[in-house]
VOPAGU-2260 file (C-alpha; in pm, 1 decimal, decimal comma):
REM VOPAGU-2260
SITE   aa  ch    i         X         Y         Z
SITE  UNK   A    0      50,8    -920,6   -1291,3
SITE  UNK   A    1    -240,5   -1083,0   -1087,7
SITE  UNK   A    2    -410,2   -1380,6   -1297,7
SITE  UNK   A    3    -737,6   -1254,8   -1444,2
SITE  UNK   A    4    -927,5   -1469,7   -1202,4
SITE  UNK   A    5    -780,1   -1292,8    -857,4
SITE  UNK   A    6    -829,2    -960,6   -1061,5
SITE  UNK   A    7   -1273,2   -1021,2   -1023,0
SITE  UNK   A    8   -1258,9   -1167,8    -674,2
SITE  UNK   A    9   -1345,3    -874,4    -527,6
SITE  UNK   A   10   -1660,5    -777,0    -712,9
SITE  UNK   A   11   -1718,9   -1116,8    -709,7
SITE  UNK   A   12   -1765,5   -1149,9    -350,5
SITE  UNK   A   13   -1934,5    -800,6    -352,9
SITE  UNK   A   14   -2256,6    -934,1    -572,3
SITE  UNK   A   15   -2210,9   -1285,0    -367,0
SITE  UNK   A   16   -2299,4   -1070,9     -88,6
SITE  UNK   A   17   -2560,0    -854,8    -204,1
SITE  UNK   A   18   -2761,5   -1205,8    -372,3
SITE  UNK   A   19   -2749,4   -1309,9     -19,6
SITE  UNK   A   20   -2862,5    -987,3     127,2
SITE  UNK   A   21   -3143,8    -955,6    -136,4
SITE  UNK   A   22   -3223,5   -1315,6    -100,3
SITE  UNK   A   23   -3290,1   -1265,4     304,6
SITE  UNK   A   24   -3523,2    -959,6     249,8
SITE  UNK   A   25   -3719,4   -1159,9      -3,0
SITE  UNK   A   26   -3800,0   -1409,8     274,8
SITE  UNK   A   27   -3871,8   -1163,6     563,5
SITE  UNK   A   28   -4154,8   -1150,3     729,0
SITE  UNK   A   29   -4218,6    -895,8     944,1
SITE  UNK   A   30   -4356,8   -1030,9    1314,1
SITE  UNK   A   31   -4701,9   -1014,6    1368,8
SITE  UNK   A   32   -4818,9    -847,2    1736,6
SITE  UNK   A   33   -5126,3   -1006,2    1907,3
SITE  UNK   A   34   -5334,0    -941,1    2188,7
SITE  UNK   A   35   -5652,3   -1084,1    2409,7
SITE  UNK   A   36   -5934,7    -945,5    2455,6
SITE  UNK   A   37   -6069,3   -1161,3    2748,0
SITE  UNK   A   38   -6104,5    -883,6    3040,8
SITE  UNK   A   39   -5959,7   -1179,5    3274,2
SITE  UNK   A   40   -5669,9   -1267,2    3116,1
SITE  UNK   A   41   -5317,8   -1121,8    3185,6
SITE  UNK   A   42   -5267,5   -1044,0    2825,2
SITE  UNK   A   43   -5588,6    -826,0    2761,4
SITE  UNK   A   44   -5493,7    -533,4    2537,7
SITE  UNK   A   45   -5160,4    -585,1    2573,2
SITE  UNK   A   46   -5023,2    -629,3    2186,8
SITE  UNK   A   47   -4695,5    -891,6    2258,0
SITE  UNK   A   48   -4495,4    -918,6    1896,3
SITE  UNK   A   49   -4496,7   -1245,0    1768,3
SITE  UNK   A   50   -4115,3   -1470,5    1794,3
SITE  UNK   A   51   -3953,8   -1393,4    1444,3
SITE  UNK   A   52   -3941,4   -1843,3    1436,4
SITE  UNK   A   53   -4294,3   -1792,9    1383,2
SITE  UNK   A   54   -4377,8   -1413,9    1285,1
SITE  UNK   A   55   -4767,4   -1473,4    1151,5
SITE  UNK   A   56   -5055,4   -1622,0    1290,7
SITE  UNK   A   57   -5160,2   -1760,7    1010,0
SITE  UNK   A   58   -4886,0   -1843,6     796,7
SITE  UNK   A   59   -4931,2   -1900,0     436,8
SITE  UNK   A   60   -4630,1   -2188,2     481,5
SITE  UNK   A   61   -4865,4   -2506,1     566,1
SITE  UNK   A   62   -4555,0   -2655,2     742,5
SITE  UNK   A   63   -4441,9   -2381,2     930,3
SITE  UNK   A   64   -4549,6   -2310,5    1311,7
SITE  UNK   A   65   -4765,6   -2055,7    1391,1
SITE  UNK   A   66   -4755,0   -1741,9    1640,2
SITE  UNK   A   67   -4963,4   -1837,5    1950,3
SITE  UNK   A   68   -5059,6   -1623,7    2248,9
SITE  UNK   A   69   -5276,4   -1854,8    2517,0
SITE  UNK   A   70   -5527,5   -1605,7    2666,6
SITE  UNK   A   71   -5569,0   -1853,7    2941,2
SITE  UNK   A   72   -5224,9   -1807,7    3084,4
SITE  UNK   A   73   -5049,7   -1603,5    3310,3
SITE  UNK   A   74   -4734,1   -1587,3    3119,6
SITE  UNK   A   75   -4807,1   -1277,5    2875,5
SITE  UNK   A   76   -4579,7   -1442,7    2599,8
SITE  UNK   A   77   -4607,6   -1564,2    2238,9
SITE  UNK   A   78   -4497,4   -1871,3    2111,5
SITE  UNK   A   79   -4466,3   -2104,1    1810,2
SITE  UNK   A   80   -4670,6   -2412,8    1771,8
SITE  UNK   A   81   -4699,0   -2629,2    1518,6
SITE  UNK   A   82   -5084,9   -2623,9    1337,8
SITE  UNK   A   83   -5131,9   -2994,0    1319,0
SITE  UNK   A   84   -5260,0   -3211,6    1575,1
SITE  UNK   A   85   -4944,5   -3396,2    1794,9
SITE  UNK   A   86   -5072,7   -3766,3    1901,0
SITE  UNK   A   87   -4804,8   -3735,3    2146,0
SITE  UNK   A   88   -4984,7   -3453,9    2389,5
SITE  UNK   A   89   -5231,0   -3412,7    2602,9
SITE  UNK   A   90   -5570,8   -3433,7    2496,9
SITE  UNK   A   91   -5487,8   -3680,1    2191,2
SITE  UNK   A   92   -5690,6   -3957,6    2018,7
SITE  UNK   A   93   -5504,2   -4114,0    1765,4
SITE  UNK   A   94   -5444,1   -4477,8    1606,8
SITE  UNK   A   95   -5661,7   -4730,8    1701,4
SITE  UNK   A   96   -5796,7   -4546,0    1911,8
SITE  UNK   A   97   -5488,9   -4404,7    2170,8
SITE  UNK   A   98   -5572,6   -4180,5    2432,1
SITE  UNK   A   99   -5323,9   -3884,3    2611,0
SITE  UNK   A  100   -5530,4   -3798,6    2881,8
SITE  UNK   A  101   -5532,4   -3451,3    3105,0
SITE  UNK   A  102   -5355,2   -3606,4    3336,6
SITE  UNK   A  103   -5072,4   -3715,7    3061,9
SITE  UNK   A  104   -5131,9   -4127,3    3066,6
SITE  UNK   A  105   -5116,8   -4281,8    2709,1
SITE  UNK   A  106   -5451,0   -4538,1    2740,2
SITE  UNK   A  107   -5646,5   -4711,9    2483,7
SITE  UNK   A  108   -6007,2   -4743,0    2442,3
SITE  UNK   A  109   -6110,1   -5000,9    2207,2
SITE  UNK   A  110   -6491,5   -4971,8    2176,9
SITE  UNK   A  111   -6684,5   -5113,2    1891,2
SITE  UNK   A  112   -6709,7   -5109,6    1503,4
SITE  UNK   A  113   -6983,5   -4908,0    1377,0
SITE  UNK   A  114   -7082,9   -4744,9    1766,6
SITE  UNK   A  115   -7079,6   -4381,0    1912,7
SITE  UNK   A  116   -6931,6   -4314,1    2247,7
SITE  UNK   A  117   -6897,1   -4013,5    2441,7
SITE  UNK   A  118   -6560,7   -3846,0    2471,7
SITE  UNK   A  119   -6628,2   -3516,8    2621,6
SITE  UNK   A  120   -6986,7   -3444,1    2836,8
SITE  UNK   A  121   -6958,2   -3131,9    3091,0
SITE  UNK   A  122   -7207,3   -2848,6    3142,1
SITE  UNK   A  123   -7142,5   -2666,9    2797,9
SITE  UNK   A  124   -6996,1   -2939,6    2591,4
SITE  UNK   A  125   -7121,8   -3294,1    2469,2
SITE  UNK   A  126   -6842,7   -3448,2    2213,3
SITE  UNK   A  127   -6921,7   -3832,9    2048,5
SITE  UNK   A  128   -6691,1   -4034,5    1871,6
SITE  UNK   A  129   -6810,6   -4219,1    1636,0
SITE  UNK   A  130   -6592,0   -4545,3    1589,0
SITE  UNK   A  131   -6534,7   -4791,4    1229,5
SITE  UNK   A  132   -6365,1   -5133,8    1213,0
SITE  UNK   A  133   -6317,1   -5466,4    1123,6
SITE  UNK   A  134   -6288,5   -5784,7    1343,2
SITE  UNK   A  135   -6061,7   -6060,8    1173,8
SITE  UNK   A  136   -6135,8   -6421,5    1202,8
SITE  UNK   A  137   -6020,9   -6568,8    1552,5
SITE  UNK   A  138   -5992,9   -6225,5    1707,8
SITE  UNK   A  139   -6210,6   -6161,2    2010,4
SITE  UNK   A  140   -6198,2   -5777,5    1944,8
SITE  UNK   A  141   -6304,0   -5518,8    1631,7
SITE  UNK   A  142   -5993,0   -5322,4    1549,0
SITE  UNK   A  143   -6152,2   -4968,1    1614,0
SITE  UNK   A  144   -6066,9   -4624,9    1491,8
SITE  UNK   A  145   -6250,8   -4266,0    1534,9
SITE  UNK   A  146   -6408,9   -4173,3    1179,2
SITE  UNK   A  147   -6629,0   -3877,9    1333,7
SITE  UNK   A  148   -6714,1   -3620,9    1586,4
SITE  UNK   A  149   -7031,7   -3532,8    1740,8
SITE  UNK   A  150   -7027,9   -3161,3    1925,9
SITE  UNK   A  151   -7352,5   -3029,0    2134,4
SITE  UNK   A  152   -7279,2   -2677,2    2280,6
SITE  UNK   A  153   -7608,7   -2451,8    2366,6
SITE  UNK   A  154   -7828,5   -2495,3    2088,9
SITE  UNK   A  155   -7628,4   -2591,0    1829,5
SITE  UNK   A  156   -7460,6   -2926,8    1678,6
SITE  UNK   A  157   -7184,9   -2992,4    1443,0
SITE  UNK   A  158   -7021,1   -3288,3    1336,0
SITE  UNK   A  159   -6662,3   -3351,6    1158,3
SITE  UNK   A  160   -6619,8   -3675,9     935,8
SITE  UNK   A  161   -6392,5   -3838,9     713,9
SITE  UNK   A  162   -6518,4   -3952,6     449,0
SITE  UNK   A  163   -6475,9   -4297,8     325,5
SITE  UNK   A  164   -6192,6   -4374,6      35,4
SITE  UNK   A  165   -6123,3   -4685,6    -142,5
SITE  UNK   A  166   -5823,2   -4604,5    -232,0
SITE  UNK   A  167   -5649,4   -4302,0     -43,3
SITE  UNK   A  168   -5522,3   -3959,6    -237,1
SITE  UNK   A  169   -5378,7   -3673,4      -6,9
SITE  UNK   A  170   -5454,5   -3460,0    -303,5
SITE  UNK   A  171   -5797,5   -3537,5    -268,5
SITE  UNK   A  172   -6008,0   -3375,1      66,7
SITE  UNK   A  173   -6202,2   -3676,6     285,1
SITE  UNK   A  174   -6339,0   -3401,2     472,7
SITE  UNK   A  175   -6705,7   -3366,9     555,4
SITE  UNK   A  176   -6897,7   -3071,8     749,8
SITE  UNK   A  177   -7264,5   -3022,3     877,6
SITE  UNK   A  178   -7362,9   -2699,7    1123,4
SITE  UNK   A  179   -7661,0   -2763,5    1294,4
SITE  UNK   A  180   -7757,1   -3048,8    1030,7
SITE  UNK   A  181   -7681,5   -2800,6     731,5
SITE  UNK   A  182   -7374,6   -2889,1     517,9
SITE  UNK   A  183   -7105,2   -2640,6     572,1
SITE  UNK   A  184   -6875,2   -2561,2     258,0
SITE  UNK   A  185   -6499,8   -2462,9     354,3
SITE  UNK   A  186   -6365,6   -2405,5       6,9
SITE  UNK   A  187   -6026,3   -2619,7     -36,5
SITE  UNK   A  188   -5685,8   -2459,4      39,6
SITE  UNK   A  189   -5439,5   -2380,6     303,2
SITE  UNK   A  190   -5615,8   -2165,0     562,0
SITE  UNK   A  191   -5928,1   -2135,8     444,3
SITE  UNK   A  192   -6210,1   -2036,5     714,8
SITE  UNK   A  193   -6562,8   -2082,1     745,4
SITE  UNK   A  194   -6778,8   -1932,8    1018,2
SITE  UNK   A  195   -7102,6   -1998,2    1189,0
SITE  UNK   A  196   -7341,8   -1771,6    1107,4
SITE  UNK   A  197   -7373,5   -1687,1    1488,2
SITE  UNK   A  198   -7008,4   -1654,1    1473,1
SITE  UNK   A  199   -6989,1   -1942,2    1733,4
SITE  UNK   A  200   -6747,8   -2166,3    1587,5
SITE  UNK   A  201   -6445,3   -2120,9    1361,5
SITE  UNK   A  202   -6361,7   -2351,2    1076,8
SITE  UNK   A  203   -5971,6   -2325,5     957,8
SITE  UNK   A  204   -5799,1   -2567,7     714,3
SITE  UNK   A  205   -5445,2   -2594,9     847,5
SITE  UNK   A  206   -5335,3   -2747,5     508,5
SITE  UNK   A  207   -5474,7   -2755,7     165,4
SITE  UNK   A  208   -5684,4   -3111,7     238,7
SITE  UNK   A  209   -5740,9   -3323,5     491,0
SITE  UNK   A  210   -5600,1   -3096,7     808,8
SITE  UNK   A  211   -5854,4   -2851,2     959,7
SITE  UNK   A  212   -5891,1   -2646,8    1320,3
SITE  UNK   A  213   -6189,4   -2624,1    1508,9
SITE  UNK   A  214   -6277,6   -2365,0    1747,4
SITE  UNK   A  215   -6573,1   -2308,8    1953,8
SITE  UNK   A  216   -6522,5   -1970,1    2131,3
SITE  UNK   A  217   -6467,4   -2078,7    2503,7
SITE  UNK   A  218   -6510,2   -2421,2    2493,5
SITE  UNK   A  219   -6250,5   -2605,1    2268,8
SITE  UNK   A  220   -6050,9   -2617,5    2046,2
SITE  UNK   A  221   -5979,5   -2908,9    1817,8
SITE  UNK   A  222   -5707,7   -3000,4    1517,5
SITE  UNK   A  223   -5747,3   -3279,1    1339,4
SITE  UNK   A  224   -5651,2   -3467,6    1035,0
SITE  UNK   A  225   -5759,8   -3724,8     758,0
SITE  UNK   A  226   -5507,3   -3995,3     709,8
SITE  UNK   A  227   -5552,8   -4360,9     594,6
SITE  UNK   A  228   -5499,7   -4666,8     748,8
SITE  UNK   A  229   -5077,5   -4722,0     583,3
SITE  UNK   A  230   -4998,1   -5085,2     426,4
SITE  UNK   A  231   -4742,0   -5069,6     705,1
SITE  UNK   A  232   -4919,8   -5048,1     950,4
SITE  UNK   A  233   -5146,8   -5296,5     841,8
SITE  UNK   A  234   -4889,5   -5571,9     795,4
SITE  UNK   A  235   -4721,9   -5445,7    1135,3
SITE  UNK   A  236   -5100,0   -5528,3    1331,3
SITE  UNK   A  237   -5229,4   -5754,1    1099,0
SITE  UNK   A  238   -5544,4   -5578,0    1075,7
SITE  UNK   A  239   -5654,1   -5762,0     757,1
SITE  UNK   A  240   -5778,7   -5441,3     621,1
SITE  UNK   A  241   -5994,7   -5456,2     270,0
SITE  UNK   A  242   -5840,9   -5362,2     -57,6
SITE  UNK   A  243   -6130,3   -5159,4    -130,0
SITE  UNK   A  244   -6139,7   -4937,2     165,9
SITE  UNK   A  245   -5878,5   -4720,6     352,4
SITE  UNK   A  246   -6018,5   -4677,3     672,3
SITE  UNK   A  247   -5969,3   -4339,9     678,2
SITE  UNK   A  248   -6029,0   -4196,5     992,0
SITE  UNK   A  249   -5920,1   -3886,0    1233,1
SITE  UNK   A  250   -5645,5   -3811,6    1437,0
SITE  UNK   A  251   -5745,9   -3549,9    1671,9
SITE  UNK   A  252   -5656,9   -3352,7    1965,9
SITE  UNK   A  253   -5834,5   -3096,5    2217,8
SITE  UNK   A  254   -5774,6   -2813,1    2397,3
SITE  UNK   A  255   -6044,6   -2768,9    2666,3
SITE  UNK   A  256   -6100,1   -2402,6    2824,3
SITE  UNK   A  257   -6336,5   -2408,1    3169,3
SITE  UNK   A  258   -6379,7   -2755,8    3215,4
SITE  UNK   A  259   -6586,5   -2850,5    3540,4
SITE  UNK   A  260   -6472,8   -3112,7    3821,0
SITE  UNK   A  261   -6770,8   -3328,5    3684,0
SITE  UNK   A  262   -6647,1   -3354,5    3324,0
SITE  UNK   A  263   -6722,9   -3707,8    3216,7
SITE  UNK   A  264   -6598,3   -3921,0    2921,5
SITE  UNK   A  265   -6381,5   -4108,2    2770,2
SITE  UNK   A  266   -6141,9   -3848,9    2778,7
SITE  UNK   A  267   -6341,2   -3632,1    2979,8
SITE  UNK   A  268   -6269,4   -3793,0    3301,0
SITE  UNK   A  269   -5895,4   -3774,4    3321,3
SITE  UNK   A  270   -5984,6   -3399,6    3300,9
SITE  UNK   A  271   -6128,3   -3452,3    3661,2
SITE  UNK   A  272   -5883,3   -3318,6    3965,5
SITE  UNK   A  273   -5908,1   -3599,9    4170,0
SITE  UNK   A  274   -5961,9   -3828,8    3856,7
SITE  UNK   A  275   -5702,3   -4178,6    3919,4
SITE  UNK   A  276   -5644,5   -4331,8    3589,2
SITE  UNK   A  277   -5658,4   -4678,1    3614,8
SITE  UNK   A  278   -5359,9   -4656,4    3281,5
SITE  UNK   A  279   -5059,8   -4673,4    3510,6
SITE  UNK   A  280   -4823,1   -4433,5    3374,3
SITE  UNK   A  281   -4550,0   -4613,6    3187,4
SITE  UNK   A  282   -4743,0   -4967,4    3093,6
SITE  UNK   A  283   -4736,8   -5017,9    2761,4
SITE  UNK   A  284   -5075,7   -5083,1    2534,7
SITE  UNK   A  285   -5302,4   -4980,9    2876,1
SITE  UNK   A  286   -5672,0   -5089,0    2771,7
SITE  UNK   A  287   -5921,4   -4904,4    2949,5
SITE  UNK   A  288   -6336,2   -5030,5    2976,3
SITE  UNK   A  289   -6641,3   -4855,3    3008,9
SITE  UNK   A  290   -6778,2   -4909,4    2674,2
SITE  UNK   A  291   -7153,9   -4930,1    2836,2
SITE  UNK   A  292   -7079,2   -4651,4    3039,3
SITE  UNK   A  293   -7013,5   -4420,1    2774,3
SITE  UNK   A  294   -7198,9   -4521,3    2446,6
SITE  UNK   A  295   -7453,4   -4306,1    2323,8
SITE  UNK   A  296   -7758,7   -4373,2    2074,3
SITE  UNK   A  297   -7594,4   -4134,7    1818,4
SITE  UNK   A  298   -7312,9   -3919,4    1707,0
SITE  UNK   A  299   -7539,4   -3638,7    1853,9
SITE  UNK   A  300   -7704,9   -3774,9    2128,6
SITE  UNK   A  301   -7641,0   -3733,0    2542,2
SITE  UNK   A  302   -7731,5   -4040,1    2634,3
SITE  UNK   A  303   -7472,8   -4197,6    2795,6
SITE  UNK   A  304   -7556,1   -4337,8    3109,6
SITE  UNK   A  305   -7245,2   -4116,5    3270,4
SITE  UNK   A  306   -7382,3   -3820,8    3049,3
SITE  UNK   A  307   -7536,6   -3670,8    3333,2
SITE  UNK   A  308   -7469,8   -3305,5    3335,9
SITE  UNK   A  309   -7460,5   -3165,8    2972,0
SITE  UNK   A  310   -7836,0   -3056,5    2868,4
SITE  UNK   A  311   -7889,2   -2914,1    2504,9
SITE  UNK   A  312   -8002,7   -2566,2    2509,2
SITE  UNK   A  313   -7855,1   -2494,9    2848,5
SITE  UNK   A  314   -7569,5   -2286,2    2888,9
SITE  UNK   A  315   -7415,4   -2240,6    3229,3
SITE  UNK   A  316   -7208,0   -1932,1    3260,8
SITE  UNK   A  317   -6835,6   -1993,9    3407,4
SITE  UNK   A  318   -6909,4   -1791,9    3767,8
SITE  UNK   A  319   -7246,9   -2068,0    3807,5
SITE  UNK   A  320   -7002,8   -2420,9    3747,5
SITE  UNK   A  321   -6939,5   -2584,5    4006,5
SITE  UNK   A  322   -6572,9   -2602,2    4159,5
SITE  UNK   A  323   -6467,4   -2757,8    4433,7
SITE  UNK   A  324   -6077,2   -2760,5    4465,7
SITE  UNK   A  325   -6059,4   -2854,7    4774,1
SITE  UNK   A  326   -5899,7   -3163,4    4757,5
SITE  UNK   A  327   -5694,8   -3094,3    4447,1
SITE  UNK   A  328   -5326,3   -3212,0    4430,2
SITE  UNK   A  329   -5138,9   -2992,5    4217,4
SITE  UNK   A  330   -4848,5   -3160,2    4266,6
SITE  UNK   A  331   -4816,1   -3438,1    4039,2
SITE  UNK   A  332   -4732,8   -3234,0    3690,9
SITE  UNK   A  333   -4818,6   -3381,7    3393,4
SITE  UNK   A  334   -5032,2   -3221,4    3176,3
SITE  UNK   A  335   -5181,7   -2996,7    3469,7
SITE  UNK   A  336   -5235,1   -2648,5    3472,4
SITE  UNK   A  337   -5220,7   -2449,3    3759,1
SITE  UNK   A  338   -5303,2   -2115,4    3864,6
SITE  UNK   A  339   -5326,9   -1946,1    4219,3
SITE  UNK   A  340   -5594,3   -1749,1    4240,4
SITE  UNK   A  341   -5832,1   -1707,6    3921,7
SITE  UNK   A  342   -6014,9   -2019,9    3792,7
SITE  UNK   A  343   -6033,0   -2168,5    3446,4
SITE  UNK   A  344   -5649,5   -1954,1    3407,1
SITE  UNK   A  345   -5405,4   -2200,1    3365,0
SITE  UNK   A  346   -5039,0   -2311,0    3251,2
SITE  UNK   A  347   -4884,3   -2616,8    3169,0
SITE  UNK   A  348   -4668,6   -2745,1    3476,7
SITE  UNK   A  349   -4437,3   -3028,3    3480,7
SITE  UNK   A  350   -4287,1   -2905,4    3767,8
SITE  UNK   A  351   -4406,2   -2932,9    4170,8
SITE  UNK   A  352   -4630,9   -2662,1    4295,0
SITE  UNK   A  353   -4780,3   -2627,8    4603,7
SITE  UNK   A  354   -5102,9   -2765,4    4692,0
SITE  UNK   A  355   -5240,4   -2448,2    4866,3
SITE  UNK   A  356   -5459,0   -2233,0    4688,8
SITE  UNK   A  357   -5404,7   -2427,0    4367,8
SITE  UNK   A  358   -5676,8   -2396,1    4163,5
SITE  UNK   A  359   -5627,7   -2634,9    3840,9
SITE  UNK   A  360   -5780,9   -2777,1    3502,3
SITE  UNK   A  361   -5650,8   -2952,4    3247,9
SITE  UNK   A  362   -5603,7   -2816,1    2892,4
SITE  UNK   A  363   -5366,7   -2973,0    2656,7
SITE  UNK   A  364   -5146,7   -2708,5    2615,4
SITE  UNK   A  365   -4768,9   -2849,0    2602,2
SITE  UNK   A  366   -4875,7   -3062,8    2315,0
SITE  UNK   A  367   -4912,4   -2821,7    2136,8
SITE  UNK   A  368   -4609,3   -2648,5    2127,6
């Protein structure tokens, strides 16, 4: 006679298996499908299922990636990408303050305590930084960070802030709002949206404080987050920062769609095709200048003296911008997206491509994924 243990194995195993079973349903989520409805793009009406990595577009998992389907490309696929900004991509400002430009060169721009600089100014788009920080005794420099944006597209103005904290509280949102100088109230919580009353611009909190997405309908898109200056990092750069203020500030990065050639800014510029970053690629802690160049009266003001082609009010339709590709070497890779034959389209290439017909701009798209 069997003992009585071997006698249950069976049925045992049996409701092992069906736990299991039950337990994978529970946690199914059926994929999403997604489409474009930009009459340009290769995707329009065509409803692509989402990867079943990432089956929603909004998932209600605040670390989980997100089903993504660029418009802009000519690969009709859709991906996963993660919802929070990556200060390792294209298009980044993070720290104090580093830089990924366009063209993928890691550069820092150092600025001043308590002044606004431009970032972004192109036809449609003005973007300001506005910068906070302390100068220690004996250092020739203010340690900088970015504690607000500044955006002017047509008519309208918004700005994103964090707010200031003595002492810092993820729990807590340092998140602060204003739509064309009104306050704008995104209630707190894991994808919560607000949106203009125009329906313009898209607020979305990516997590339940302190993490929010940006998105002005065929301009740019931006995540960002809240996060403090760490006591780590401020033993690591002696910063000498106060006990009585965190220095909280943003970490941000862009996604651009329809840039022009004459995109200026601090960023801006490495956007250009035949832009040559003085950053070589590869040097470590690469300080760029041009703090007169790009400073501006105000978090919402144009007035750099290289802010020579944004005008508020105006908005120049994408056929009327002026491209001139002519020149434009398509062949270097990083961070450039190419497309053959219809402009503002683009992919990510990190590969050669031919310099014929090569029609490029420079969205941040790879760090992203």
């Amino acid at each position: 006679m069997k003992p009585f243990g071997f006698q249950f194995a069976p049925i045992l195993l049996l409701l092992l298996n069906i736990i299991i079973i039950l337990e994978t349903q529970a946690v199914y989520v059926k994929p999403q499908r997604i489409t474009c409805y930009k009459r340009y793009s290769k995707c329009y009406l065509k409803y692509i299922t989402c990867p079943s990595e990432c089956p929603e577009v909004r998932p209600k998992d605040p670390y989980a990636k997100e089903c993504f389907l660029d418009c802009y490309s000519p690969k009709c696929e859709a991906v996963c990408r993660k919802r929070k900004p990556n200060c390792d991509g294209p298009g980044a400002a993070c720290y104090d303050p580093r830089f990924i430009g366009g063209d993928g060169i890691v550069f820092y721009f150092h600025g001043r305590k308590d002044e606004h600089f431009s970032l972004i100014s192109d036809f449609n788009v003005q973007i300001n930084a506005r910068f906070i920080g302390l100068r220690p005794a004996g250092r020739m420099r203010d340690f900088t960070w970015i504690q607000a944006l500044g955006l002017m597209f047509g008519s309208h103005s918004f700005t994103l802030e964090a707010t200031k904290s003595e002492n810092w509280n993820q729990e807590a949102d340092h998140l602060k709002f204003t739509y064309d100088g009104m306050s704008c109230n995104v209630p707190i919580g894991h994808s919560s949206v607000w949106d203009s009353p125009d329906q313009n611009l898209e607020l979305e909190r990516t997590s339940a404080t302190n993490s929010v997405r940006v998105t002005i309908q065929e301009i740019v898109e931006i995540s960002a987050n809240v996060v403090p200056v760490t006591e780590e990092e401020d033993t690591i750069h002696s910063y000498g920062i106060p006990k009585n203020d965190s220095f909280a500030h943003l970490e941000v990065q862009f996604r651009f769609f329809g840039l022009s050639p004459k995109v200026e800014g601090i960023l801006g510029r490495t956007y250009q095709p035949n832009f040559k970053n003085p950053a070589k690629s590869g040097v470590d802690m690469a300080v760029v200048g041009g703090d007169d160049k790009y400073k501006t009266s105000s978090l919402l003001s144009a007035d750099c003296s290289s802010c020579t082609v944004f005008t508020p009010g105006k908005v120049v339709a994408e056929r009327d911008l002026p491209m001139d590709y002519g020149s434009l070497d398509c062949t270097g890779g990083n961070g450039i997206v190419c497309k053959n034959s219809v402009p503002f389209l683009g992919f990510i290439s990190n590969s050669s491509s031919s310099k014929s017909n090569c029609l490029c701009n420079l969205i941040g798209r790879d760090g992203w994924v």
